[in-house]
gemmi code that builds the backbone of each chain (N, CA, C; Angstrom):
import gemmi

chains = {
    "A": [
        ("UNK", (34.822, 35.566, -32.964), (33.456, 35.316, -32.513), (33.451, 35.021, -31.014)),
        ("UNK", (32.188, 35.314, -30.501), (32.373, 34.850, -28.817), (31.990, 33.724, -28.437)),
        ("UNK", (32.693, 33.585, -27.456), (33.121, 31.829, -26.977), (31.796, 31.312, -27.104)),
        ("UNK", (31.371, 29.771, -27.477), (30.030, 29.351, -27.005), (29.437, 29.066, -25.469)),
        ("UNK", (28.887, 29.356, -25.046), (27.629, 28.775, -23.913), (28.095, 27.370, -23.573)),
        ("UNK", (28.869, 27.190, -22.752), (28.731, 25.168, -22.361), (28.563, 25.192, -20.994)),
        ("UNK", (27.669, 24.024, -20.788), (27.397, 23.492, -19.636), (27.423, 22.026, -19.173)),
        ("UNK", (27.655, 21.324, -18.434), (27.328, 20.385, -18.032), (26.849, 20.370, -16.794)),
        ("UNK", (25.715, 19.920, -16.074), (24.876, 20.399, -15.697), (23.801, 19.201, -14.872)),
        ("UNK", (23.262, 19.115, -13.429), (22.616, 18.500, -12.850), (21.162, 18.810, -13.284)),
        ("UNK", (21.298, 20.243, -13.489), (19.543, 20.697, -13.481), (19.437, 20.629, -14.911)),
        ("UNK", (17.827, 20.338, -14.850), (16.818, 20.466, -15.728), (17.638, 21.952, -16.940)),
        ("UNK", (17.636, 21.314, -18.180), (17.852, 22.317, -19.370), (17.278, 23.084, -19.223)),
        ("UNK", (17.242, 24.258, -19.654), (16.520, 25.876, -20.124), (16.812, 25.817, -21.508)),
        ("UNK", (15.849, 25.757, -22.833), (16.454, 25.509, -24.217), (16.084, 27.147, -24.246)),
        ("UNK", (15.040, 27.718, -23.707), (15.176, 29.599, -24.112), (16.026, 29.941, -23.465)),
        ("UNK", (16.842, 29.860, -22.361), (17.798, 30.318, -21.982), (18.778, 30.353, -23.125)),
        ("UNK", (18.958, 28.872, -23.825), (20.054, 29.159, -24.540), (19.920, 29.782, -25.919)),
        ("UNK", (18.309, 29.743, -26.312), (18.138, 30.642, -27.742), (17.929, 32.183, -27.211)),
        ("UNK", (17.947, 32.510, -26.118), (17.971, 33.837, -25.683), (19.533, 34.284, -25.608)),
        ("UNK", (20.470, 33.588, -25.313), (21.589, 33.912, -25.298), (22.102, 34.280, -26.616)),
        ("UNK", (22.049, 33.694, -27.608), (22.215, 33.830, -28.999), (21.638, 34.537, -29.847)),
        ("UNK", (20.682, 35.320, -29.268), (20.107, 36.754, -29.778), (20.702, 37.423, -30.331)),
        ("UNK", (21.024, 37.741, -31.717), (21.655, 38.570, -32.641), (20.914, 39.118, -33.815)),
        ("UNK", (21.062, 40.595, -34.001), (20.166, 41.119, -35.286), (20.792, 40.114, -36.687)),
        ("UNK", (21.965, 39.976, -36.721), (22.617, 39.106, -37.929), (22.216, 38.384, -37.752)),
        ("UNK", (21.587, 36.865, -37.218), (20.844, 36.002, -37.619), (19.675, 35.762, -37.842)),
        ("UNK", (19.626, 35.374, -39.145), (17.979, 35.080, -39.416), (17.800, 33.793, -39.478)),
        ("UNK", (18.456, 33.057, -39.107), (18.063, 31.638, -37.960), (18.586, 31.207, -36.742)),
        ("UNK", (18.134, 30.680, -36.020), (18.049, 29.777, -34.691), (17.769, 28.557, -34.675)),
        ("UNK", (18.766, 27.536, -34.387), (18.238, 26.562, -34.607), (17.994, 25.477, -33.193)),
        ("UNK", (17.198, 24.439, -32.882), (17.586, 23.940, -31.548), (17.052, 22.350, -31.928)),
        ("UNK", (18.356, 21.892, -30.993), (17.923, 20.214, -31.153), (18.144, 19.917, -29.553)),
        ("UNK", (17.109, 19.179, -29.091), (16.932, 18.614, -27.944), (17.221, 17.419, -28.269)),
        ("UNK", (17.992, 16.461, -27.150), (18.053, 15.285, -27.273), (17.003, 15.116, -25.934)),
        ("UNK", (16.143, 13.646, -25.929), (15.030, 13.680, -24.853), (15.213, 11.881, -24.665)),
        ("UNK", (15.274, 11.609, -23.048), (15.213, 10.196, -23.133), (13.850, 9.659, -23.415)),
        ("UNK", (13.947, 8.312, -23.764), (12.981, 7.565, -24.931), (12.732, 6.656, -24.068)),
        ("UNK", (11.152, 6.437, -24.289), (10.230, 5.188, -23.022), (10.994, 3.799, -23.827)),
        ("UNK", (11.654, 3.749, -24.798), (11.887, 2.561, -25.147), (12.897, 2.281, -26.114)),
        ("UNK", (13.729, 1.135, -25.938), (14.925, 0.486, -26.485), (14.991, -0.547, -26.893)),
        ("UNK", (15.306, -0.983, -28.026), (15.731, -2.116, -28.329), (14.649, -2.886, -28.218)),
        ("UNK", (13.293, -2.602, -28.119), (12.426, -3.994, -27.760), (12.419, -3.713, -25.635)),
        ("UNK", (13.062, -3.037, -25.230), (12.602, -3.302, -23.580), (12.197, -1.322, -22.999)),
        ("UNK", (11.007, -1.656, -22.040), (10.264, -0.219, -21.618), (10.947, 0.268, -20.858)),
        ("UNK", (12.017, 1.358, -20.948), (12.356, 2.515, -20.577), (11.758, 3.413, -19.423)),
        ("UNK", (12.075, 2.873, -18.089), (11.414, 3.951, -16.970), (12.412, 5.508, -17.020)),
        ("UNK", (13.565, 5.038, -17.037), (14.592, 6.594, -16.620), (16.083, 6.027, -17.397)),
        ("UNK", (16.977, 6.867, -17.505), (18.078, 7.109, -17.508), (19.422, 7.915, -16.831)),
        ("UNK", (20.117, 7.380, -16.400), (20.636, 7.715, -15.522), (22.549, 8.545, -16.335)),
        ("UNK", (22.665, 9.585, -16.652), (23.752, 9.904, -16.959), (24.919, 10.365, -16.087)),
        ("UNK", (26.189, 9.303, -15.838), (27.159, 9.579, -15.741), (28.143, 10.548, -16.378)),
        ("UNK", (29.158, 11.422, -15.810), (30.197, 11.291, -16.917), (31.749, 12.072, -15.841)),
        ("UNK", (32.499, 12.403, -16.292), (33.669, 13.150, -16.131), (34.067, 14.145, -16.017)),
        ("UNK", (33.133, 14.913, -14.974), (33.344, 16.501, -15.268), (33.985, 17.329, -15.751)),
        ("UNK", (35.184, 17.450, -15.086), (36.045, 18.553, -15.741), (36.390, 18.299, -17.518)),
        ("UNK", (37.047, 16.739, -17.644), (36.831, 16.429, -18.927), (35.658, 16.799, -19.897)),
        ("UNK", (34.476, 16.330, -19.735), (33.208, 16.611, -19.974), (33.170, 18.266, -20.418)),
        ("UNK", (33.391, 18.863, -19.717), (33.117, 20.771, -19.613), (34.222, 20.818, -20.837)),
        ("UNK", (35.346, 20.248, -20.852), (36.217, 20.986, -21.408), (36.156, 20.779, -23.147)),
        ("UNK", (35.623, 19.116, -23.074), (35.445, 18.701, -24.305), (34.027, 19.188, -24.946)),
        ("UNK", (32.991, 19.511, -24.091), (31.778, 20.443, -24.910), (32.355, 21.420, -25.510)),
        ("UNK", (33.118, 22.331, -24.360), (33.379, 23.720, -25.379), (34.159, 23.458, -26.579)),
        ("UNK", (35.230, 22.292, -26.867), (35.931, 22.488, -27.871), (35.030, 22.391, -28.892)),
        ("UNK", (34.140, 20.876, -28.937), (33.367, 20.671, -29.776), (32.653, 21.996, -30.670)),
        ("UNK", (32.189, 22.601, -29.778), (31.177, 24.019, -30.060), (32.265, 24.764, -30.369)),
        ("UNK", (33.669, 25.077, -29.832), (34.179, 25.703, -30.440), (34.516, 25.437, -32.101)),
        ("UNK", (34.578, 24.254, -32.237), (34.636, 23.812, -33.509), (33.891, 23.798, -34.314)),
        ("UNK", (32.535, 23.605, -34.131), (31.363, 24.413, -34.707), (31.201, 25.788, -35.215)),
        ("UNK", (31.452, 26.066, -34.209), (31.650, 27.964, -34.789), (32.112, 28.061, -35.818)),
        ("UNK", (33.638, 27.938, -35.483), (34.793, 27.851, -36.714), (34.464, 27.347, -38.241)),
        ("UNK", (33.680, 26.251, -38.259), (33.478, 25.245, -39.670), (31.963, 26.046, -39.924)),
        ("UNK", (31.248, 26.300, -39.032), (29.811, 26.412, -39.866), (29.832, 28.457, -39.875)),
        ("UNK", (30.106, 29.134, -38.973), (30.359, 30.408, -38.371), (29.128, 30.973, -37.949)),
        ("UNK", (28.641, 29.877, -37.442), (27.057, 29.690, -35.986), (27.443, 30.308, -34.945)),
        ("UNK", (26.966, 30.927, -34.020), (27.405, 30.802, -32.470), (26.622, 29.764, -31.411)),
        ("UNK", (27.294, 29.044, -30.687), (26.564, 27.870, -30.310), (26.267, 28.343, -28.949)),
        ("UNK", (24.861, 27.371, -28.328), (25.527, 27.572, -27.003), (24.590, 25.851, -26.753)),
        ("UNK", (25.391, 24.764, -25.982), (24.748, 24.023, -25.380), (25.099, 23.763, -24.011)),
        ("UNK", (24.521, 22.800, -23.739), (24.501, 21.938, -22.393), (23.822, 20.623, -22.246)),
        ("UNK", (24.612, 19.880, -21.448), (24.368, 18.112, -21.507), (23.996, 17.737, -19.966)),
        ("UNK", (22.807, 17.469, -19.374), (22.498, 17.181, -18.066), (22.805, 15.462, -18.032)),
        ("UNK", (23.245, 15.890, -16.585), (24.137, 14.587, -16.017), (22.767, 14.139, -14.623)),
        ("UNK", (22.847, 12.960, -14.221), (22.173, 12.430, -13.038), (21.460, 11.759, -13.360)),
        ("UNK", (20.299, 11.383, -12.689), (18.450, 10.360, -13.453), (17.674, 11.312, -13.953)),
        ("UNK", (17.401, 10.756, -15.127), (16.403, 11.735, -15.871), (15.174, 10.855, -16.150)),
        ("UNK", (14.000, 11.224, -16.309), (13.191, 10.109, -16.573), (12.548, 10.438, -17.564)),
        ("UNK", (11.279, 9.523, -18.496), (11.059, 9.822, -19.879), (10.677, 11.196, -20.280)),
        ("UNK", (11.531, 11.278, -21.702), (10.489, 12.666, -22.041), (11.867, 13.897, -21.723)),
        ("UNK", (12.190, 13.903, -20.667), (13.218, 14.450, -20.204), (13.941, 14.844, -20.881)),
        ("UNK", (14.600, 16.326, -21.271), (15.973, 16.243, -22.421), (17.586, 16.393, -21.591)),
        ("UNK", (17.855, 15.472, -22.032), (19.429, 15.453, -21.468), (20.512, 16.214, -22.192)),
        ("UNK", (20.149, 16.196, -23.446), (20.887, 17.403, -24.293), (20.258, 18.659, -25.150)),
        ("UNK", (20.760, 19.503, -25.002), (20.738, 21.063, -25.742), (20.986, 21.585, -26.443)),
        ("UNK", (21.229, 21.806, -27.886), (21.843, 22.457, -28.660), (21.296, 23.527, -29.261)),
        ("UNK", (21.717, 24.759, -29.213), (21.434, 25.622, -29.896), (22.418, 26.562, -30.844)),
        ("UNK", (22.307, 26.657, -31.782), (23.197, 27.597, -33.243), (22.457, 28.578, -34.074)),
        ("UNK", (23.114, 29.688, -33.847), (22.393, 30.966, -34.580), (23.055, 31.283, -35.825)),
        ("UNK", (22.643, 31.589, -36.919), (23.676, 32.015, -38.037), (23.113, 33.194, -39.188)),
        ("UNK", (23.393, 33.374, -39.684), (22.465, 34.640, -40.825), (21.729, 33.787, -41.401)),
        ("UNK", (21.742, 32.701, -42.144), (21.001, 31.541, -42.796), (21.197, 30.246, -42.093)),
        ("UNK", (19.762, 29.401, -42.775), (19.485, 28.418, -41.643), (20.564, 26.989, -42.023)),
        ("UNK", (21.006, 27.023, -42.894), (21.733, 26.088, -43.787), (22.773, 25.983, -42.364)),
        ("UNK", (23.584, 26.536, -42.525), (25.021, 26.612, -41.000), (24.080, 25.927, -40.054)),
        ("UNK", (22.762, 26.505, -39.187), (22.600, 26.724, -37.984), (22.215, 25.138, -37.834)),
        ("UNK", (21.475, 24.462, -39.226), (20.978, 22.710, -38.954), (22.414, 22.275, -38.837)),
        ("UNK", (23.353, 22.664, -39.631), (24.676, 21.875, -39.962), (25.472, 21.792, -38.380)),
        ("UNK", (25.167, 23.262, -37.670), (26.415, 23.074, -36.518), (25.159, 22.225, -35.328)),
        ("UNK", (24.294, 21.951, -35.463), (23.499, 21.776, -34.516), (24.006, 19.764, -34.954)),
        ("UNK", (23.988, 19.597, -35.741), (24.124, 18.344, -36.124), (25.576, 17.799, -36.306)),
        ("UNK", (26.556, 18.464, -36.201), (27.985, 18.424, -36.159), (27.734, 17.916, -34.061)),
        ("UNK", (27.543, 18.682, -33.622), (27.902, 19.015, -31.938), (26.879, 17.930, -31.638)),
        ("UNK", (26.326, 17.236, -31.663), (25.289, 16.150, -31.377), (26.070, 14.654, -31.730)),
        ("UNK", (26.745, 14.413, -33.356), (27.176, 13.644, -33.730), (28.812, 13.307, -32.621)),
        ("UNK", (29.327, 14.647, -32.466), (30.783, 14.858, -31.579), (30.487, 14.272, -30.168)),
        ("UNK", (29.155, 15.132, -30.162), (28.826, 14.622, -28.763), (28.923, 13.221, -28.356)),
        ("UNK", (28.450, 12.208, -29.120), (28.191, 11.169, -28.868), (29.261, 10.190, -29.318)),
        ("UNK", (30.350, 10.779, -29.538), (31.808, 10.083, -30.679), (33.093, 10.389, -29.043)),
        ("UNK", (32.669, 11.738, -28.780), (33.873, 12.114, -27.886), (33.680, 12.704, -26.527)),
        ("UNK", (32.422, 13.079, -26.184), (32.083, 13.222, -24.649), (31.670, 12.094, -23.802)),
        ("UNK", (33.082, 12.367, -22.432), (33.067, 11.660, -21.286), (31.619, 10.882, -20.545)),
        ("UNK", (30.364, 10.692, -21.589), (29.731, 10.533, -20.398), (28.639, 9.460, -20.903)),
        ("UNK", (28.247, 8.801, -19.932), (27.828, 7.137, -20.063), (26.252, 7.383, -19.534)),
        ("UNK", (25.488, 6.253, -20.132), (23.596, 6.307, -20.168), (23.786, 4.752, -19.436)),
        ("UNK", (23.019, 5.013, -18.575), (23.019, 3.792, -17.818), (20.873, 3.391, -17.971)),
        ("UNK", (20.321, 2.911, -18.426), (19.011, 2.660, -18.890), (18.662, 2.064, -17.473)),
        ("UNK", (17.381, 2.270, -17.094), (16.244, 1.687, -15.887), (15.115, 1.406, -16.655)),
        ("UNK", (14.832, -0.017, -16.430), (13.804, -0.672, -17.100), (12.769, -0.867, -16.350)),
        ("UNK", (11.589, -0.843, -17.328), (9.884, -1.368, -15.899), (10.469, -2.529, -15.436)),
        ("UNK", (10.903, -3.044, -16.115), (10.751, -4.456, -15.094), (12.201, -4.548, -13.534)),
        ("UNK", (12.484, -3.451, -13.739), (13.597, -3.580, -12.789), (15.095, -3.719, -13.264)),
        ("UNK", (15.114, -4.181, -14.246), (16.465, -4.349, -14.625), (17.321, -3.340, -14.879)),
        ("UNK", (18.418, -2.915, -15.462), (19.269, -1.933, -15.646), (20.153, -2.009, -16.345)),
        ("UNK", (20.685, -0.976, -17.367), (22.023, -1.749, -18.225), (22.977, -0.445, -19.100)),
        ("UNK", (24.096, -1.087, -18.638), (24.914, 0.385, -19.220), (24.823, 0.022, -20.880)),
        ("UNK", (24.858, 1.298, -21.445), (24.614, 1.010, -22.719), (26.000, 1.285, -23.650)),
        ("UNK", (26.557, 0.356, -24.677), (27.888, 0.252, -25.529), (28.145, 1.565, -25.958)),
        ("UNK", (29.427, 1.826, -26.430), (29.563, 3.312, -27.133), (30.614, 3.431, -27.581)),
        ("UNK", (31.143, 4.387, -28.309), (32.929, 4.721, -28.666), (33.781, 4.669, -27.571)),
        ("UNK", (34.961, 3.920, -28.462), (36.156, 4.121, -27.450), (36.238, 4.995, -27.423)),
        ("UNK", (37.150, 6.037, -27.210), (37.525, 7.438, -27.064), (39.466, 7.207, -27.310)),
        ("UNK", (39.947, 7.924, -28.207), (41.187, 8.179, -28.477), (41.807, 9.694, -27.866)),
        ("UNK", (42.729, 9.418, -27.808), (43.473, 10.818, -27.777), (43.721, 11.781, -28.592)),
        ("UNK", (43.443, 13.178, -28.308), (42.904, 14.091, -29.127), (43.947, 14.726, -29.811)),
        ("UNK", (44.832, 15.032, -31.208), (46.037, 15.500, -31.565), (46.212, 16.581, -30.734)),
        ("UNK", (47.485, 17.127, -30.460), (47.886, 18.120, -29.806), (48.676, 19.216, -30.620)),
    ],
    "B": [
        ("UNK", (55.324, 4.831, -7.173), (54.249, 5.157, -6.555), (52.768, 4.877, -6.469)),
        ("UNK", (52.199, 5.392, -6.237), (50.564, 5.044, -5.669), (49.863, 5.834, -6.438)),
        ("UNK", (48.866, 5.337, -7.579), (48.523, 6.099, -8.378), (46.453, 6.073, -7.922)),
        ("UNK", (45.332, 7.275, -8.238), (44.280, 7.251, -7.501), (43.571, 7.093, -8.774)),
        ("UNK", (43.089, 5.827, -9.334), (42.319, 6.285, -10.662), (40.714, 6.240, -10.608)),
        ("UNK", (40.025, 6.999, -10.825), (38.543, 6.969, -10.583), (37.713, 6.285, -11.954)),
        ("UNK", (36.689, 5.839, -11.125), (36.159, 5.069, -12.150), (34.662, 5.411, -12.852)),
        ("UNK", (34.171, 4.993, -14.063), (32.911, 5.801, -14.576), (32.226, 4.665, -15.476)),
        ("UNK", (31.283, 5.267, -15.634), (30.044, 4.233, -16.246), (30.134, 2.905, -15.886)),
        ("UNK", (30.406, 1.879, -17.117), (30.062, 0.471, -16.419), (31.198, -0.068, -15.365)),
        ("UNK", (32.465, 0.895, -15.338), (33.431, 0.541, -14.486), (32.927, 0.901, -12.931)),
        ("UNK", (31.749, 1.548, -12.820), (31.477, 1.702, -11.566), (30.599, 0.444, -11.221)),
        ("UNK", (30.663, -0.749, -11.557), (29.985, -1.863, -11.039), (30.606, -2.868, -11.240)),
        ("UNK", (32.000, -2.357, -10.901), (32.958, -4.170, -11.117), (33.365, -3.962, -9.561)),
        ("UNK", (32.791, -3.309, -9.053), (33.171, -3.860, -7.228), (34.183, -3.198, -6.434)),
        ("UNK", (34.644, -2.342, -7.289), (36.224, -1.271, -6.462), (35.577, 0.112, -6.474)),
        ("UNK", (34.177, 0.099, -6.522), (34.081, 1.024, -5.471), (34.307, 2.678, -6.877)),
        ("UNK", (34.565, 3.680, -6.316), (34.482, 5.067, -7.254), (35.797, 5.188, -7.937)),
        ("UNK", (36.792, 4.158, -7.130), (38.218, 4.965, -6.996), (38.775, 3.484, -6.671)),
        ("UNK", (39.778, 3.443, -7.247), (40.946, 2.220, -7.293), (42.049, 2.718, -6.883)),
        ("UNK", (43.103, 2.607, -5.793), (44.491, 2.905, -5.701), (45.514, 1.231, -6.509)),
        ("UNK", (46.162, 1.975, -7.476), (47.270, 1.185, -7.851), (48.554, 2.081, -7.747)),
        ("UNK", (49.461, 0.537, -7.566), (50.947, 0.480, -7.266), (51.798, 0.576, -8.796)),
        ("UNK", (52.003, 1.126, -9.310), (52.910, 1.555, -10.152), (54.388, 1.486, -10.323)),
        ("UNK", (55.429, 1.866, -11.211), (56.524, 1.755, -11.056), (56.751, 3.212, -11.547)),
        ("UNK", (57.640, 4.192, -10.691), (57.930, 5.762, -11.828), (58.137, 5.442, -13.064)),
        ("UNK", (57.558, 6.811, -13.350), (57.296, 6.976, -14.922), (56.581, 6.193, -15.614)),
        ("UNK", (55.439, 5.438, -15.010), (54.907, 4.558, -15.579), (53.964, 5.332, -16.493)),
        ("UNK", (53.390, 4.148, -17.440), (52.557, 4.992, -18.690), (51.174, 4.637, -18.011)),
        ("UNK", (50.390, 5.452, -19.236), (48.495, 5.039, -19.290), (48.633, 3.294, -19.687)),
        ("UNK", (49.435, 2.780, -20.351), (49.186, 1.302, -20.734), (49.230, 1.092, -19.204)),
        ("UNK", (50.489, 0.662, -18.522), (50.821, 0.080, -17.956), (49.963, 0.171, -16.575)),
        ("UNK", (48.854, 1.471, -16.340), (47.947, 1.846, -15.686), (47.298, 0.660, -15.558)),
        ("UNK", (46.701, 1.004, -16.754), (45.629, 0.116, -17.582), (45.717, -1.601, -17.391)),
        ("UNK", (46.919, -2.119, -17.896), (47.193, -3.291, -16.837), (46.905, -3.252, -15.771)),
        ("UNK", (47.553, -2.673, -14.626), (47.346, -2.771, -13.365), (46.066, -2.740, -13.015)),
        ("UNK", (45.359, -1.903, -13.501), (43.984, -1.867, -13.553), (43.231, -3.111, -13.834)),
        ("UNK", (43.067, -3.902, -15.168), (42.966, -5.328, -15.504), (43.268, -6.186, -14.280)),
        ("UNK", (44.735, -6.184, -13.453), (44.567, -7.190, -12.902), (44.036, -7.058, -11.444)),
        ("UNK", (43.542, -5.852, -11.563), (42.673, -5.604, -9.932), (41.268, -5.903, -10.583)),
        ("UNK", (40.893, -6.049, -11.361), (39.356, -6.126, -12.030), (39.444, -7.676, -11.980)),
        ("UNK", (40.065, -7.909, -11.967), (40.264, -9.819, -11.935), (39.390, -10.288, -12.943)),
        ("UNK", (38.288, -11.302, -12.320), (37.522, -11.543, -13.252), (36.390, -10.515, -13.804)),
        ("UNK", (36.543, -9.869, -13.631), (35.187, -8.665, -14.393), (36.258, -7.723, -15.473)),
        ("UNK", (37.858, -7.957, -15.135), (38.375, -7.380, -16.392), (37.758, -7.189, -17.557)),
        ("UNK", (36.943, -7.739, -18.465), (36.068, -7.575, -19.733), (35.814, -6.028, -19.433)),
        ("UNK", (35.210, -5.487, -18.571), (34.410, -3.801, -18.372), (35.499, -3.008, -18.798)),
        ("UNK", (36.934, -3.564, -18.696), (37.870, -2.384, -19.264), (38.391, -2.438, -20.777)),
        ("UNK", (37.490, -3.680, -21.659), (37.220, -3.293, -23.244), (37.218, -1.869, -24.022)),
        ("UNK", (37.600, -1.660, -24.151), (37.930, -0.308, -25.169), (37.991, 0.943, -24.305)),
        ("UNK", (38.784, 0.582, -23.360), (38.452, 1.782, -21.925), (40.042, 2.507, -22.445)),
        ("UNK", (39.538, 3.673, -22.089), (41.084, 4.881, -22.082), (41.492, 5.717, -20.804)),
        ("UNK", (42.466, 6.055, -20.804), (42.831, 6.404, -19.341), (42.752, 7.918, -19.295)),
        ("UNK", (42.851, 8.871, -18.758), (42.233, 10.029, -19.027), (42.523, 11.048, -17.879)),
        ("UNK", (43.481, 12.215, -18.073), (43.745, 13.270, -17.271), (42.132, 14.243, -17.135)),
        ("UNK", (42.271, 15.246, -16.373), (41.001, 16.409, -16.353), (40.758, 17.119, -17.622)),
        ("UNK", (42.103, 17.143, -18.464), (42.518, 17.961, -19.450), (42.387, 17.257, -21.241)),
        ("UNK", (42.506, 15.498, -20.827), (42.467, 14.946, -21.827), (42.820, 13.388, -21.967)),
        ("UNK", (42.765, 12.760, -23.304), (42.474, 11.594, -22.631), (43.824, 11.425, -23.103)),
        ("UNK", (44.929, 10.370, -22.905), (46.499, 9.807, -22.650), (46.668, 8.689, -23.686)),
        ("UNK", (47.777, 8.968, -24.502), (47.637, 7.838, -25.457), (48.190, 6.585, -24.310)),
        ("UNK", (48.236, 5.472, -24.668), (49.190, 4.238, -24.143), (50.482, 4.512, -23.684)),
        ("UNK", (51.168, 5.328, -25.003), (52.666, 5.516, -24.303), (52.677, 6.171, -23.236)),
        ("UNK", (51.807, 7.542, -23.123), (51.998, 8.523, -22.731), (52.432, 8.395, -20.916)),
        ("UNK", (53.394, 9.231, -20.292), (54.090, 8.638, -18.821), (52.383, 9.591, -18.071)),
        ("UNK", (52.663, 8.963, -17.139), (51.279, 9.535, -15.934), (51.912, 11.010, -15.484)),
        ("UNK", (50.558, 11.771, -15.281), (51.289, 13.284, -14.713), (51.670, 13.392, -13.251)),
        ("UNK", (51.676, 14.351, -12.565), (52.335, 14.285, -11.099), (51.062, 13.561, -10.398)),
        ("UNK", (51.625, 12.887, -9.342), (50.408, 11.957, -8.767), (49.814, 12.816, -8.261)),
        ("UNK", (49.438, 14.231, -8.385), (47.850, 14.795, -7.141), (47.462, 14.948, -8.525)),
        ("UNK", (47.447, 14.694, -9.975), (46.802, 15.002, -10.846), (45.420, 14.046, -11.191)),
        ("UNK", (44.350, 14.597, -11.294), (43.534, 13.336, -11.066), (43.486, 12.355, -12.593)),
        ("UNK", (43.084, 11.280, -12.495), (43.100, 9.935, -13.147), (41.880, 9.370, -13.812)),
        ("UNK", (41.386, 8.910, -14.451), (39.850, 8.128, -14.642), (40.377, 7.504, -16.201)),
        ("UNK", (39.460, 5.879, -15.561), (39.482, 5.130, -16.619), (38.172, 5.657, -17.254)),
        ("UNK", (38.145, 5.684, -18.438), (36.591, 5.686, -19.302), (36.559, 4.451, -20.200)),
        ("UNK", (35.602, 4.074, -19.724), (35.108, 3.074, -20.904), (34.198, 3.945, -21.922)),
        ("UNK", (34.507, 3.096, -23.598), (33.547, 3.990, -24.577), (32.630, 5.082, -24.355)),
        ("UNK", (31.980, 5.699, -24.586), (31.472, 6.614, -24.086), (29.964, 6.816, -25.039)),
        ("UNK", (28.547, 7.280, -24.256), (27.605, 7.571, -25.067), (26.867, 8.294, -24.690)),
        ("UNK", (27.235, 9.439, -24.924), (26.448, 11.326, -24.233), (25.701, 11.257, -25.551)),
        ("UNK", (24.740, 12.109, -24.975), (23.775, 12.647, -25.964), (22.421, 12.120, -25.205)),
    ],
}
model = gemmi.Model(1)
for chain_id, residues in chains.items():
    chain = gemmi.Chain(chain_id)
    for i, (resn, *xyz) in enumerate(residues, 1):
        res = gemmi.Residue()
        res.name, res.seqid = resn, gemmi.SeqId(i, " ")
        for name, pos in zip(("N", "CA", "C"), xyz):
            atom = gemmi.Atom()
            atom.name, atom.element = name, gemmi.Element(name[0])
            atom.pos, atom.b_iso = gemmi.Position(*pos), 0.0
            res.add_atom(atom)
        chain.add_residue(res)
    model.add_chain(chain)
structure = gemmi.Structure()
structure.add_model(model)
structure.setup_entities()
């Protein structure tokens, strides 16, 4: 199958870019999950979010993920994860999975979202109305078998 | 040698800045990084809680020895993309 679509990425997502890429007569689904930052947390109002992360790491660990997707569901993926200040509403993540049936295309879209957030390099730093700011907790990260 | 480790998320607000130079001993590991690291964090050490040390290519168990020093370095603390 051909490689997935990864990006990590300053600019603003294109989600038809990436369901245009995945254009195939064999699928009779498409599936897409946006992740979008949220006016609110925990009880405090949400102005922006600010995503850090690890580039080269980052790039390398999307594609595996998606590559691993492919493989388990036999979707073709393509995403991308925007890095910098994003402010509400905004989507910071992309996922898109094409498959002959829609069963695979929810499954790999929801595999690469869950990975995402278990094993990619990259940190949400929250901006609050009132001024405040706060990096937010997450997985350690282990080393990946070889 | 002189090792260049860069720093990310909440490690970028314990005060050293993008990038930490530590003094090492050859062949030193990701643990022993990781110490050195701790004791330049002094008191804000806590930010390197569940932090891993991490080539371009992947992240380094504890044992694992450091690669050639122009290879780049970064501590990560936990991580939450999405």
């Amino acid at each position: 199958m051909k490689d997935p679509a990864c990006a990590v990425t300053e600019h603003p997502l294109r989600a038809e870019e990436l369901l245009d890429w995945l254009a195939d007569p064999a699928h009779g689904a498409r599936d897409l999950f946006l992740g979008v930052v949220r006016a609110e947390h925990e009880g405090r109002k949400v102005r922006a979010v600010s995503y850090d992360c690890f580039k080269p790491l980052a790039e390398k660990t999307l594609r595996e993920i998606a590559r691993e997707a492919q493989e388990r569901f036999g979707s073709r993926l393509a995403c991308a994860h925007r890095v910098g200040r994003l402010e509400v509403g905004e989507a910071s993540v992309a996922i898109a999975a094409g498959s002959p049936h829609r069963a695979e295309a929810f499954e790999a879209c929801r595999y690469v979202i869950e990975e995402i957030k278990r094993r990619l390099p990259v940190w949400k730093k929250e901006h609050y109305e009132d001024g405040d700011s706060a990096w937010l907790p997450g997985c350690a990260l282990e080393r990946a078998p070889r | 040698m002189t090792v260049q480790v860069e720093l990310y998320g909440r490690l970028r607000d314990a005060g050293l800045g993008a990038a930490v130079s530590l003094e090492l001993p050859e062949g030193a590991t990701a643990f022993q990084a990781l110490e050195a690291l701790r004791a330049a964090l002094g008191p804000r050490a806590a930010l390197l809680e569940g932090a891993a040390l991490a080539t371009a290519d992947a992240v380094l168990s504890g044992a694992e020895r450091l690669p050639a020093a122009q290879a780049r370095l970064a501590a990560l603390p936990p991580v939450c993309g999405g």
